[in-house]
C-alpha positions in Angstrom: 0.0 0.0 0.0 3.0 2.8 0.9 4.5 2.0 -2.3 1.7 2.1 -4.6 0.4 5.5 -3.2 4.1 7.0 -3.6 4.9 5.7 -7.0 2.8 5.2 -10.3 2.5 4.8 -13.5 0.9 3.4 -16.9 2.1 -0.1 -16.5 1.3 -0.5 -12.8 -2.3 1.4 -13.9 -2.5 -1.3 -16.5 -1.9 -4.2 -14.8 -4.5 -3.5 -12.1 -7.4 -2.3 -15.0 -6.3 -6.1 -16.6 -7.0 -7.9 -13.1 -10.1 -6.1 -12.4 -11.4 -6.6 -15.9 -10.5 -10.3 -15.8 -12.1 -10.7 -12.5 -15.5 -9.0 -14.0 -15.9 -10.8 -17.0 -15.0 -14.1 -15.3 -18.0 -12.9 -12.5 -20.4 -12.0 -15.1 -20.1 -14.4 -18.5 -23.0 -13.6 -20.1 -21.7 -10.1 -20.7 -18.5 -11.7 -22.8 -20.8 -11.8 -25.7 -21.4 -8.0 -25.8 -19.9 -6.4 -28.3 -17.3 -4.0 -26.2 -15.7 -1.0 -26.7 -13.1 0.8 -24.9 -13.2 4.5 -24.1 -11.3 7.3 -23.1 -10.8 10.9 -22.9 -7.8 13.4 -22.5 -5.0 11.5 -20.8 -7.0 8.1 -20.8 -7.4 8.7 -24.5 -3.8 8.0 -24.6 -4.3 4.8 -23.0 -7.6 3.8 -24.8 -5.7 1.9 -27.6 -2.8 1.0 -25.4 -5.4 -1.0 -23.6 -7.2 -2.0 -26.4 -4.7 -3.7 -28.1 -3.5 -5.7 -25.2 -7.2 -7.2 -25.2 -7.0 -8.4 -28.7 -3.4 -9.4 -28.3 -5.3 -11.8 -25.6 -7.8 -12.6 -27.8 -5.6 -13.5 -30.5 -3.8 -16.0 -27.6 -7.1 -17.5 -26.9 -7.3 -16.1 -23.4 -10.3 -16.1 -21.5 -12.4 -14.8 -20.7 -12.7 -13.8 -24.0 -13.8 -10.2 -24.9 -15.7 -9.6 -27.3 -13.6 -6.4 -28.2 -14.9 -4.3 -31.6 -13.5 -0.8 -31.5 -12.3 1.9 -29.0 -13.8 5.9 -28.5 -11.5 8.7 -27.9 -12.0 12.5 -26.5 -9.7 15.4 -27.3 -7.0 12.3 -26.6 -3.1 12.4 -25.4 -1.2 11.2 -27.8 2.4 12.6 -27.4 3.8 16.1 -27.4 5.3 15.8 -31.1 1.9 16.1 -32.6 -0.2 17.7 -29.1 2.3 20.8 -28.2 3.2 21.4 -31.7 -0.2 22.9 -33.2 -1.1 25.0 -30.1 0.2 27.8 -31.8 -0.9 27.7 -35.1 -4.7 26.6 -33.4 -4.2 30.1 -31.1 -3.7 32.0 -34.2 -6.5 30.5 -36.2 -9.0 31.1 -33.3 -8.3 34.7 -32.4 -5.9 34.0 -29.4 -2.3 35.7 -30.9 -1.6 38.4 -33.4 -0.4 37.8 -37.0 2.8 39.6 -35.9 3.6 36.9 -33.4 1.9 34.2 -35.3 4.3 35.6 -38.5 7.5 35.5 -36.0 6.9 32.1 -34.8 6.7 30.7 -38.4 9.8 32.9 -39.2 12.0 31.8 -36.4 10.7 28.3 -35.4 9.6 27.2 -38.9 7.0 24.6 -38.1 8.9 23.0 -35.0 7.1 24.4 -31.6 8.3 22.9 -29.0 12.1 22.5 -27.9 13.6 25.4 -29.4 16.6 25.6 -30.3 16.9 29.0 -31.9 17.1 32.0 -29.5 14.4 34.1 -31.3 11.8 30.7 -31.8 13.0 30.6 -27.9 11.7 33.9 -27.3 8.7 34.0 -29.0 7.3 30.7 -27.6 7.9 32.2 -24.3 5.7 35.2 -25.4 2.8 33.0 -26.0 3.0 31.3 -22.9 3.2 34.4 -21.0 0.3 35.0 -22.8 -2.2 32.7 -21.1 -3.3 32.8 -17.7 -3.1 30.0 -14.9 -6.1 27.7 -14.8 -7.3 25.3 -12.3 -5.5 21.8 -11.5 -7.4 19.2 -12.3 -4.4 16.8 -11.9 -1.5 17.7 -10.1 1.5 16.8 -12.1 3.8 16.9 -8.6 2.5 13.9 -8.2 4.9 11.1 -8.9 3.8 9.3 -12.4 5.9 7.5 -14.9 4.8 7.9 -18.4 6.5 4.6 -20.1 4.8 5.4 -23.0 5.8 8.7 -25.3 3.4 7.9 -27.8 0.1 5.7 -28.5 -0.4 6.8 -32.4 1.4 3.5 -33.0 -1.2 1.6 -31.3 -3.5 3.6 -33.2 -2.5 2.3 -36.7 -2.0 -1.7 -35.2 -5.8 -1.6 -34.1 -7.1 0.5 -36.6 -5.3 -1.2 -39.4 -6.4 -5.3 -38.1 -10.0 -3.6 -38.9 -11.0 -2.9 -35.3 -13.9 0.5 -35.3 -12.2 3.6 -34.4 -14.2 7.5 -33.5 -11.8 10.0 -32.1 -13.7 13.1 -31.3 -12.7 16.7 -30.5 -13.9 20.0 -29.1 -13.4 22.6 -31.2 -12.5 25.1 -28.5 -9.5 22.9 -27.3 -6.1 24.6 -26.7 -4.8 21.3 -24.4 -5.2 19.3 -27.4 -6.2 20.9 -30.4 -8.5 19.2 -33.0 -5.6 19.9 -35.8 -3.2 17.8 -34.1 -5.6 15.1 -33.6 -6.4 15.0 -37.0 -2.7 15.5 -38.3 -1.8 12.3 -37.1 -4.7 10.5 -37.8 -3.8 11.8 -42.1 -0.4 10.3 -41.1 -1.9 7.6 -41.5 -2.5 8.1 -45.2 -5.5 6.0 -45.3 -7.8 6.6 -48.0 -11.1 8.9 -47.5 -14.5 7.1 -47.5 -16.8 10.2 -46.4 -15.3 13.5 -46.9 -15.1 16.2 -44.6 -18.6 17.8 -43.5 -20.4 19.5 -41.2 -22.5 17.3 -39.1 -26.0 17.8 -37.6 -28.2 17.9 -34.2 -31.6 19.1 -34.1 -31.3 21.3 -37.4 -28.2 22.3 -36.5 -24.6 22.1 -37.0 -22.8 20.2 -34.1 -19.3 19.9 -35.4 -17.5 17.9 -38.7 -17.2 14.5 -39.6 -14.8 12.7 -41.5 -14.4 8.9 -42.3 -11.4 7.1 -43.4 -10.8 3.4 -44.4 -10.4 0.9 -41.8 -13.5 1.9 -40.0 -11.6 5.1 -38.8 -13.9 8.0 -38.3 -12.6 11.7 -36.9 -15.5 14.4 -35.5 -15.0 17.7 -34.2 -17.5 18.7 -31.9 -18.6 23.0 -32.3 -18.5 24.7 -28.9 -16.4 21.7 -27.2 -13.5 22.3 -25.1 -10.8 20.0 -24.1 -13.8 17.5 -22.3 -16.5 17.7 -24.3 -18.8 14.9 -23.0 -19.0 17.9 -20.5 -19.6 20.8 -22.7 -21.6 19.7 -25.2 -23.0 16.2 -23.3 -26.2 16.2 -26.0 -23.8 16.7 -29.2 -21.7 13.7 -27.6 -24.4 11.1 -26.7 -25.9 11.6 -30.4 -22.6 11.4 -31.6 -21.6 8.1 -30.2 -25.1 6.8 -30.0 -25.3 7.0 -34.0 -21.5 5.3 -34.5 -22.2 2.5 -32.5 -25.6 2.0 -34.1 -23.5 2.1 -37.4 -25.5 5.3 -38.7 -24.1 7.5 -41.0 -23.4 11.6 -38.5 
């Protein structure tokens, strides 16, 4: 008990979430037939896949219980600060937040690459945007020890999506944490091909966001008005939203 309360991290996290699942499924069997889905937002969308793929790696070894695993749901999710940090500033410029002057140093002096500068002026500019924002409140207090074994989960990403496993990463518009262009920049990394093009999407007569849908059941929404938890800003958008991908219906 002392040591798991001073020290923690994914793989410890993971190992108990395994047990506990295990022990669930085992206790309840006639659930194992229901089709399941994991789901995460923020930092657990970073471990959504990571924990997704472990269950069809089990699957694939015949464990049981068997789960009857068929896609994963992600929220404005982690991946790793190559892709998250990177497009904070050009997301601040396109919403309103900096200047062109600024916006036109940064791409003069840090050409593309936000985050570890290396060049004195990129250096200094970078540091004017952050003095830029104001201190918000701690949700998760990163003094707290945590060891992130894991830089990336985009990798984990492609494995599932690619072995044909259903995929809907979702992302509030109004989200400087993680902004919806570096979500969707390294889900076109992927380069997989476009089955439904980019469109606006609708609630009630209205528009709630855009939608688009790649091959390999891959399927990327914005949601309008949504911050960085947006089952919490816009909880009406997010239930139709999900309700209508699990049902297999077209946003």
């Amino acid at each position: 008990r002392g040591r798991l309360s001073r020290y923690w991290g994914f793989l410890l996290f993971y190992a108990c979430l395994n047990i506990s699942q295990q022990e669930w499924f085992t206790d309840h069997p006639h659930y194992q037939s229901n089709p399941f889905f994991v789901g995460g937002s923020s930092y657990a969308g970073k471990m959504s896949p990571i924990i997704a793929q472990h269950i069809s790696q089990e699957i694939e070894l015949g464990k049981q219980p068997k789960i009857n695993l068929k896609g994963y749901v992600v929220g404005n999710p982690v991946t790793g600060s190559d892709y998250d940090d990177n497009f904070r500033v050009p997301y601040a410029h396109g919403v309103g937040i900096i200047s062109d002057q600024l916006y036109e140093a940064a791409i003069r002096n840090c050409k593309g690459s936000y985050i570890r500068p290396t060049d004195k002026m990129c250096a200094r500019v970078l540091n004017t945007f952050q003095n830029g924002t104001i201190g918000e409140f701690v949700r998760c207090k990163k003094s707290i020890p945590y060891t992130s074994e894991v830089p990336s989960s985009i990798k984990y990403h492609f494995n599932l999506t690619s072995r044909g496993y259903r995929s809907l990463v979702f992302s509030g518009d109004h989200d400087l944490v993680i902004p919806f262009l570096s979500t969707h920049a390294w889900i076109r990394s992927f380069n997989f091909s476009v089955v439904d093009d980019w469109r606006a999407w609708h609630l009630d007569g209205q528009a709630a966001g855009f939608t688009i849908t790649y091959a390999n059941y891959m399927t990327f929404v914005t949601i309008k008005g949504g911050g960085h938890v947006s089952i919490e800003h816009r909880p009406k958008e997010c239930l139709a939203m999900v309700q209508r991908w699990l049902d297999n219906e077209p946003l």
